[in-house]
C-alpha positions as CSV (number, residue, x, y, z in Angstrom):
1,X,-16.7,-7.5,-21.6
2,X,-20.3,-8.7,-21.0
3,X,-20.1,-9.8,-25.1
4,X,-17.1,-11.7,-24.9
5,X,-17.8,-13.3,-21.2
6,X,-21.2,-14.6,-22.9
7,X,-19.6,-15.8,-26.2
8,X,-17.3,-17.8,-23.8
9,X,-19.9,-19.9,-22.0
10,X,-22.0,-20.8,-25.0
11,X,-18.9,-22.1,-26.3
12,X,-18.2,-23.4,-23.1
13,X,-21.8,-25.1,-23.2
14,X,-21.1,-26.9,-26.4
15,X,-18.3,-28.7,-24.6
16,X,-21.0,-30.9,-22.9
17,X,-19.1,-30.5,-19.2
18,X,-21.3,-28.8,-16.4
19,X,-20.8,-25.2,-16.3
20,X,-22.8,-22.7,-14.4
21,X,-23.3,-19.3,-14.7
22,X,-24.4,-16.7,-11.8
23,X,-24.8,-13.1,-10.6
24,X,-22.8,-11.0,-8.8
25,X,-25.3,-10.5,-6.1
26,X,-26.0,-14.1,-5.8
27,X,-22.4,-15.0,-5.7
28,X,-21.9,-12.7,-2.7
29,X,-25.3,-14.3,-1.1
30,X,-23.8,-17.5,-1.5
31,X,-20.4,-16.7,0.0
32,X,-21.6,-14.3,3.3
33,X,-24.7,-17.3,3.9
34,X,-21.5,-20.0,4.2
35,X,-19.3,-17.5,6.5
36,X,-16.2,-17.2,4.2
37,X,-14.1,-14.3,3.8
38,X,-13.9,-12.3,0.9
39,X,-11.2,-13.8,-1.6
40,X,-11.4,-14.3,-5.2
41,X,-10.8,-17.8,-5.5
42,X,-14.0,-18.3,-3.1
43,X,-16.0,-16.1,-4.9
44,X,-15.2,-18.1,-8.0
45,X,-16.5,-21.1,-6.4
46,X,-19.4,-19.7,-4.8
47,X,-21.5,-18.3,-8.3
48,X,-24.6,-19.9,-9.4
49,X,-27.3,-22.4,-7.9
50,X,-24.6,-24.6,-6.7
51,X,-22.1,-22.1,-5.1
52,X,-24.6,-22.6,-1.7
53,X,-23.2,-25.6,-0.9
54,X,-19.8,-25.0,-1.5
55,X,-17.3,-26.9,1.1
56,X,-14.0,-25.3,1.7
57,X,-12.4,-27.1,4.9
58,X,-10.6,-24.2,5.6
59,X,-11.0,-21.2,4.1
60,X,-7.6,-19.6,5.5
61,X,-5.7,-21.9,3.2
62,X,-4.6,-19.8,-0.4
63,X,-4.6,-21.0,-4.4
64,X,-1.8,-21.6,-5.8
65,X,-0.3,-18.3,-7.9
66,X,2.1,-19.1,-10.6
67,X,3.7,-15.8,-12.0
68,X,5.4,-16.3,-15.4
69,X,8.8,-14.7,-15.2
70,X,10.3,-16.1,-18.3
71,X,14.0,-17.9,-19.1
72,X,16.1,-15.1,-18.9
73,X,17.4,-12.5,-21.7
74,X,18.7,-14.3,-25.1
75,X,20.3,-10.5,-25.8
76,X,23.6,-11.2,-27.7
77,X,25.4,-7.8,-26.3
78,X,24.1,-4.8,-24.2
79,X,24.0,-1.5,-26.4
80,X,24.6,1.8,-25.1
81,X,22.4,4.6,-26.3
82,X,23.1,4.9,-29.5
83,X,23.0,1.5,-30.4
84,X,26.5,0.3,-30.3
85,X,27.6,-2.7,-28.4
86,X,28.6,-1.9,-24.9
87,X,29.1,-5.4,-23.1
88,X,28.9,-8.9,-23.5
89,X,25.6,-10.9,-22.1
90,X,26.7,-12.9,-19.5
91,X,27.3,-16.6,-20.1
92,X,24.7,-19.1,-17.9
93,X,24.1,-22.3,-17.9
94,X,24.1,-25.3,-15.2
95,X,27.0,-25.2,-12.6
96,X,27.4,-28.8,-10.7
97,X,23.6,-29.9,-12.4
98,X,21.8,-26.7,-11.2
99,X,20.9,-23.3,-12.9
100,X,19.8,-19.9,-11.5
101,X,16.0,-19.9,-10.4
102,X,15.2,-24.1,-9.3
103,X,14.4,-24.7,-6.0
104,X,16.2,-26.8,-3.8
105,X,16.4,-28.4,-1.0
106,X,19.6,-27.7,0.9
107,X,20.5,-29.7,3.9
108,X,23.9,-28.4,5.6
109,X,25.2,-30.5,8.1
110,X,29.1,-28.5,8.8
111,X,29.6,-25.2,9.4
112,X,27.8,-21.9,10.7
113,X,25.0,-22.3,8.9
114,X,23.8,-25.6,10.2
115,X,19.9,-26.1,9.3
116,X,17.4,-27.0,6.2
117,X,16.7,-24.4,3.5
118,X,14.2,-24.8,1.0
119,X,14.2,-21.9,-1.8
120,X,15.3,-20.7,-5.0
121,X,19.2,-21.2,-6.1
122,X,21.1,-18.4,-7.5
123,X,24.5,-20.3,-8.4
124,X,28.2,-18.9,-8.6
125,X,30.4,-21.1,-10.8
126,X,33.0,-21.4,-7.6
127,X,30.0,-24.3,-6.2
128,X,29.3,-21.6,-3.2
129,X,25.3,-21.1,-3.8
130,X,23.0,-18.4,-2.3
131,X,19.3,-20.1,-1.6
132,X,16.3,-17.5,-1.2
133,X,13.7,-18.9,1.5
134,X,11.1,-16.9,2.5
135,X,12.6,-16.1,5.2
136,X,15.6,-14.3,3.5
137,X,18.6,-15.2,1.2
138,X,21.5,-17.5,2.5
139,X,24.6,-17.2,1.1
140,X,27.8,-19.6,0.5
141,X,25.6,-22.7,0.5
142,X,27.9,-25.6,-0.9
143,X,26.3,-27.3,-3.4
144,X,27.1,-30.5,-2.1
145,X,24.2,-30.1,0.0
146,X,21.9,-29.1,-2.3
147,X,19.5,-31.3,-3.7
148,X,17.0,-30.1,-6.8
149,X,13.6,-30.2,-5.8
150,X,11.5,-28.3,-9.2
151,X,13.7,-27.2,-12.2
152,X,13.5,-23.7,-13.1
153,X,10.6,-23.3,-15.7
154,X,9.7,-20.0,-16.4
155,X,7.5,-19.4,-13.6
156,X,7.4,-18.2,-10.0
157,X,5.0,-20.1,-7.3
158,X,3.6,-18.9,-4.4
């Protein structure tokens, strides 16, 4: 590891952009002298000469985490055990302009469920969506009053 992290800033050197190096024990030094938790992302900002005057505004806020999760399965059929087909893959694609995994924004005005939602879509071909918040999932959202606010790309964000 030590071979290949060192490789990686001499390359990193020839690139002619400021890059700093730093110990462990002076990356901790830096980070308990400032009074900021114990995260990864500050400790990442906090190595080397320059990582004691490091200003985070508030160190409660997070990075942001994208997670691949990929497209989906591109399997033709589903095989039993021995290898012989079992059941069709299902057949996706957009329903009323959205697909399964964008987040929207879904303002419903009529009905029980009266309020804003902002989450991922899982769409049913009848229009009738479910939209996962973090605070659950709601289901039977009409897709009139959903509005697409980041296409499904392969990645979960946090």
């Amino acid at each position: 590891v030590n071979a290949t992290r060192w490789n990686l800033f001499e390359k990193l050197k020839k690139t002619e952009l400021p890059v700093e190096v730093g110990s462990g024990g002076r990356t901790k030094f830096n980070r308990c002298t400032q009074g900021y938790p114990k995260e990864h992302w500050i400790d990442a900002a906090c190595v080397g000469v320059s990582g004691s005057e490091v200003v985070i505004p508030n160190a409660a806020m997070a990075p942001l985490v994208a997670k691949a999760t990929g497209h989906g399965c591109r399997q033709v059929t589903r095989t039993d055990k021995f290898g012989f087909p079992r059941q069709t893959a299902k057949k996706g694609g957009p329903v009323f302009g959205f697909q399964t995994g964008d987040m929207v924004r879904a303002v419903v005005t009529k009905g029980k469920k009266i309020g804003t939602y902002v989450g991922k879509v899982a769409v049913r071909s009848t229009g009738s969506f479910n939209v996962t918040t973090a605070n659950g999932c709601i289901q039977g959202i009409n897709h009139k009053y959903c509005s697409l606010v980041h296409a499904k790309d392969g990645y979960s964000y946090n």
